[in-house]
N, C-alpha and C positions, 0 to 999 in steps of 0.2 A: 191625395186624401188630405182634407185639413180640416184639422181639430180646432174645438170653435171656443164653448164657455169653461172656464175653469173648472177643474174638480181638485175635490182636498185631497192629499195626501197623506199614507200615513210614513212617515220618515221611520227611517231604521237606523236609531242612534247606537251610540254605544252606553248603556245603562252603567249606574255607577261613579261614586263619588272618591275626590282624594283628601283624605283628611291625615291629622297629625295625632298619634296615641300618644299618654304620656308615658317619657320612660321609667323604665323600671329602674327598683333601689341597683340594681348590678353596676345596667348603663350610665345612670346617673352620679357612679363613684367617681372619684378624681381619676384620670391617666398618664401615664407617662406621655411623653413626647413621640418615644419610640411605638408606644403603644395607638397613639393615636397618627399618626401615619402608614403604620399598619392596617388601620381599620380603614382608609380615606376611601371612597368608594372606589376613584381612581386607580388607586396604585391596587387593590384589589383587582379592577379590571383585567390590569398589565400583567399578572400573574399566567403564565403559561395553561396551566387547566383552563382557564378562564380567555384562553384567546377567542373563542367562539362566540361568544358572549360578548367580546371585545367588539368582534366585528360585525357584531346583527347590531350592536348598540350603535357603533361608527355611522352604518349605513340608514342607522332612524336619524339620525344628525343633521344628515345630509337629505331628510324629505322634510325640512320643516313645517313645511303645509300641514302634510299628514299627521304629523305629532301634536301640532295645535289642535288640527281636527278633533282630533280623538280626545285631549283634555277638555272639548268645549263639550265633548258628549254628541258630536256631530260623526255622518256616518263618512268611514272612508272610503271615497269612489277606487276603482278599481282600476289596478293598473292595468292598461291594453298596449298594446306594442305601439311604437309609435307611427301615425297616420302618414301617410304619402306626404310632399310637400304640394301634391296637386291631383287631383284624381283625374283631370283632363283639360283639352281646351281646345275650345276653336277660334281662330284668330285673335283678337283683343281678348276675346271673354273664356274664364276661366273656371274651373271649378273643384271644391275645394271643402273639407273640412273645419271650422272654427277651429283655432287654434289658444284664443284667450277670450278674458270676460268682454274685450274689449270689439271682438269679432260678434261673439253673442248682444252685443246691445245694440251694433248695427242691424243683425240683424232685426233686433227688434223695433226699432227706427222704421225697416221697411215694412214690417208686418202694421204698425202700426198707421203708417201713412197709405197703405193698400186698405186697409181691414175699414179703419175709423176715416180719415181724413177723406180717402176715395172713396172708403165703400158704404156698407148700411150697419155697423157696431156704433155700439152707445156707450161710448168711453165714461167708465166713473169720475169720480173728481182724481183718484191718486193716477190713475192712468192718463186721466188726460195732460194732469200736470207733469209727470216725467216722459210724455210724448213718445210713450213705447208698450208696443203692446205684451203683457209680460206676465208669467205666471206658475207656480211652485212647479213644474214639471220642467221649467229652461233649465236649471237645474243638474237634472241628472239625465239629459237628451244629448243627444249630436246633432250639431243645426250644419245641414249643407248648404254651402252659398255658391252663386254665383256671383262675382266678378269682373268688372269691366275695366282693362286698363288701358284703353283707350281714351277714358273720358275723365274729364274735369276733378281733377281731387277733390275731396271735400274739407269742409273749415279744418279739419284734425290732419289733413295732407295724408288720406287714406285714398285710397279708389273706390270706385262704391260699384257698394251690393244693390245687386238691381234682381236679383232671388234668391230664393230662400227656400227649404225642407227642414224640417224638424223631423230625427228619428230618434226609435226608444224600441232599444233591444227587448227580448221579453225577460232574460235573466237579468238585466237591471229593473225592469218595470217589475219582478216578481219582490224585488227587494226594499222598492217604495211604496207598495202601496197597490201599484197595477197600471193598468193603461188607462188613457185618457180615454177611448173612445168607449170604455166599461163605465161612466156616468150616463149614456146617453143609449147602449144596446148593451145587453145579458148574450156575452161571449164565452162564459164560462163551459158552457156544454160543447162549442164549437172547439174551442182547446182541449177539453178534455178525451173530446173523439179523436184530436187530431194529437195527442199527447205527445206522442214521437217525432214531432217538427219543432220547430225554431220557430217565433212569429219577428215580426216585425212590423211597429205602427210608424207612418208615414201619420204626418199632420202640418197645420200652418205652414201650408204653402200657399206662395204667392210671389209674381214677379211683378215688376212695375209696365205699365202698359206700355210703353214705349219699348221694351225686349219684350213682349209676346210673339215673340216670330219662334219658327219652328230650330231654330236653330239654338234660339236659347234654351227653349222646352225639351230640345234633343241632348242641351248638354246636362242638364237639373236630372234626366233620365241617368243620364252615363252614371250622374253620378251612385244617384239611385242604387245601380245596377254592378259599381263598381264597391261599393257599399255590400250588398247583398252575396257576393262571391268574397269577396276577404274575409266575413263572419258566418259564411257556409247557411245564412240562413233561408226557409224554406216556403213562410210565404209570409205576404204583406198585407198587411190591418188598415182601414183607418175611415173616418168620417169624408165626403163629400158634399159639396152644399151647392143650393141653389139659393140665389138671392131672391128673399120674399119669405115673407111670413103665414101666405093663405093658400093654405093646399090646393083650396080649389082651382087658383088661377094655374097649379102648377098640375092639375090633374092629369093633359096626356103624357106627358115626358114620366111623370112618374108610373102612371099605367103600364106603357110603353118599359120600362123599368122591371115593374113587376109582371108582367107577360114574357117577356121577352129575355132577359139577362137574371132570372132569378139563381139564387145561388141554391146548389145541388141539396140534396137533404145532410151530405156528410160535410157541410161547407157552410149550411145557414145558421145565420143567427138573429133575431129578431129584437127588435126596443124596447127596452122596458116598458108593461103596461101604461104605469102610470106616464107615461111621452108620448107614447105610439100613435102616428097615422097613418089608416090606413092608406095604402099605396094602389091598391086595386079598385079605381075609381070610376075607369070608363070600361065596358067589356072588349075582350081581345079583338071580337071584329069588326070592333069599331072604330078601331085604332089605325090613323091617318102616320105611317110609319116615318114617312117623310118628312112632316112637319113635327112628328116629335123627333125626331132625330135633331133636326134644326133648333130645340129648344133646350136642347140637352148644353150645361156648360161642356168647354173643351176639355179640359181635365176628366170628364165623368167621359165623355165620347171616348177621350185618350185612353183613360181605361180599360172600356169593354174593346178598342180592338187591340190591345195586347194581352186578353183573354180573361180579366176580371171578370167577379159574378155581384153581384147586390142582394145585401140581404132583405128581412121582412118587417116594414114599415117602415117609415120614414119618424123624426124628431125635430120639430121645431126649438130655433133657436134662438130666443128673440132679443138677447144680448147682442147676438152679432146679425139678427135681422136675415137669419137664415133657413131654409130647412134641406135636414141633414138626411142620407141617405151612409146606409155602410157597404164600404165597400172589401170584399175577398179576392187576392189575387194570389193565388198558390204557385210558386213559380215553376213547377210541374205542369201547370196549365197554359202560362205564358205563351202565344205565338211562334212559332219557329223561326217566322220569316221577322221577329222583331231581335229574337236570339242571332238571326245570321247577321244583324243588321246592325247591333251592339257588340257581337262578337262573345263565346260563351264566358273568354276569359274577362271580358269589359275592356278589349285593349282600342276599339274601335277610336275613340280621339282621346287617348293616351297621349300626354305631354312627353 
């Protein structure tokens, strides 16, 4: 699933200002010496009652990040255990969670040389000039990468990312704002029936053409899937695109789409009016299943046979020269034979 044009978010700061009262006539009286080392905030701390206090304060010291955070009024991300040093690998190529800003701007490097450079997006002036495709959701996501360290460093003496996944919990996504693919289809009623699961949006994926073999796709999966068992979650959100802008040319694959892989009544969710095209374009038996199969991208094919459903209408994208299809994959749905094939734990190419 890859999420395409930006949506605004709303940030969840921390409200609230620090300012200075003046003191009062008391505080403002002259002190002793003895008097005012007594008061030092410090040596107050060191006070036995106060060791508690001592050490919640100790240990804000020592997350500087998060203390600036919170003076800037900015929200503070949440601590999660910490990630594997590898979710998997097979031979050279690896795969793996971002670990700093510096992993997220590669990845954005390759989104943006697949999306704009390769593909059919229409980079603004600030995107084009920082040559990364980028936007308020990198943010508060996990981007998985894959890795090849087999090949050629690049000028910064990194190994390169040759793909990429962008994911976004729903209890982070609840706390910014919402998910990406809620700009583009009205999933609120599909959550709310399914209230008692866990979502997860998969988006901006993309590997560079030169790794589209199955074995890079098998390992972006692993990770996927090694992802999805560590945070116990229950199923997977997210946009799908076809390159092109005129439905019509795209009419049986999407047909074929909506005949054929529709998603259940407890599972659909459909495009907001004002986006929405129709999907149901040619009648069911008229549909040449083999030559829409054939036009289907591989990512949307990879889908439906590890048992995804699609929901109702499609959304043109014409930032990124797309049109968008949503996709539901409940992992109670998922294929068995893809479950024996990854392994339930995800230990299949476990490093």
């Amino acid at each position: 699933m890859d999420g395409n044009k930006p949506a605004n978010i709303k940030p969840a700061g921390i409200s609230g200002a620090f300012g200075r009262k003046p003191l009062s006539p008391q505080r403002s009286a002259v002190r002793s010496p003895l008097d005012v080392i007594r008061q030092n905030a410090l040596v107050q701390m060191l006070r036995p009652e106060n060791a508690k206090s001592a050490a919640t304060a100790a240990a804000t010291w020592l997350m500087p990040n998060l203390l600036h955070s919170s003076l800037r009024g900015e929200a503070i991300p949440d601590i999660q255990p910490p990630a594997p040093a590898t979710l998997g690998r097979i031979g050279a190529l690896e795969v793996r969670l971002a670990r700093s800003k510096g992993d997220v701007k590669r990845a954005q490097k390759l989104r943006y040389k697949v999306f704009y450079k390769n593909g059919t997006a229409i980079a603004d002036a600030a995107t084009m000039l920082a040559q990364r495709d980028k936007d308020a959701f990198d943010k508060i996501c996990d981007h998985l990468l894959v890795v090849d360290h087999a090949a050629k460093p690049t000028m910064s003496g990194k190994q390169p990312v040759v793909g990429t996944y962008r994911l976004l919990r729903q209890d982070v996504a609840e706390k910014h704002g919402g998910f990406y693919t809620g700009d583009e289809f009205d999933i609120s009623g599909l959550m709310a029936r399914q209230s008692g699961l866990k979502f997860l949006e998969l988006g901006r994926s993309c590997v560079l053409p030169a790794y589209r073999t199955k074995r890079s796709v098998e390992l972006l999966w692993h990770g996927v899937w090694s992802y999805v068992r560590r945070h116990n979650l229950d199923v997977m959100i997210g946009c799908a695109s076809f390159e092109g802008t005129d439905p019509d040319r795209l009419a049986l694959p999407l047909s074929f789409l909506h005949h054929f892989a529709a998603a259940p009544e407890g599972w659909r969710a459909s495009a907001h009016p004002d986006r929405r095209v129709e999907m149901n374009r040619i009648a069911k038996e008229n549909i040449d299943t083999k030559a829409a199969l054939r036009m289907l991208p591989p990512l949307i094919k990879g889908y439906l046979r590890v048992g995804a459903f699609i929901g109702d209408g499609a959304v043109v994208d014409h930032q990124f020269g797309t049109t968008d299809v949503l996709v539901v994959m409940p992992v109670s749905a998922i294929s068995g034979r893809y479950l024996d094939h990854f392994g339930a734990d995800a230990t299949r190419h476990a490093a």
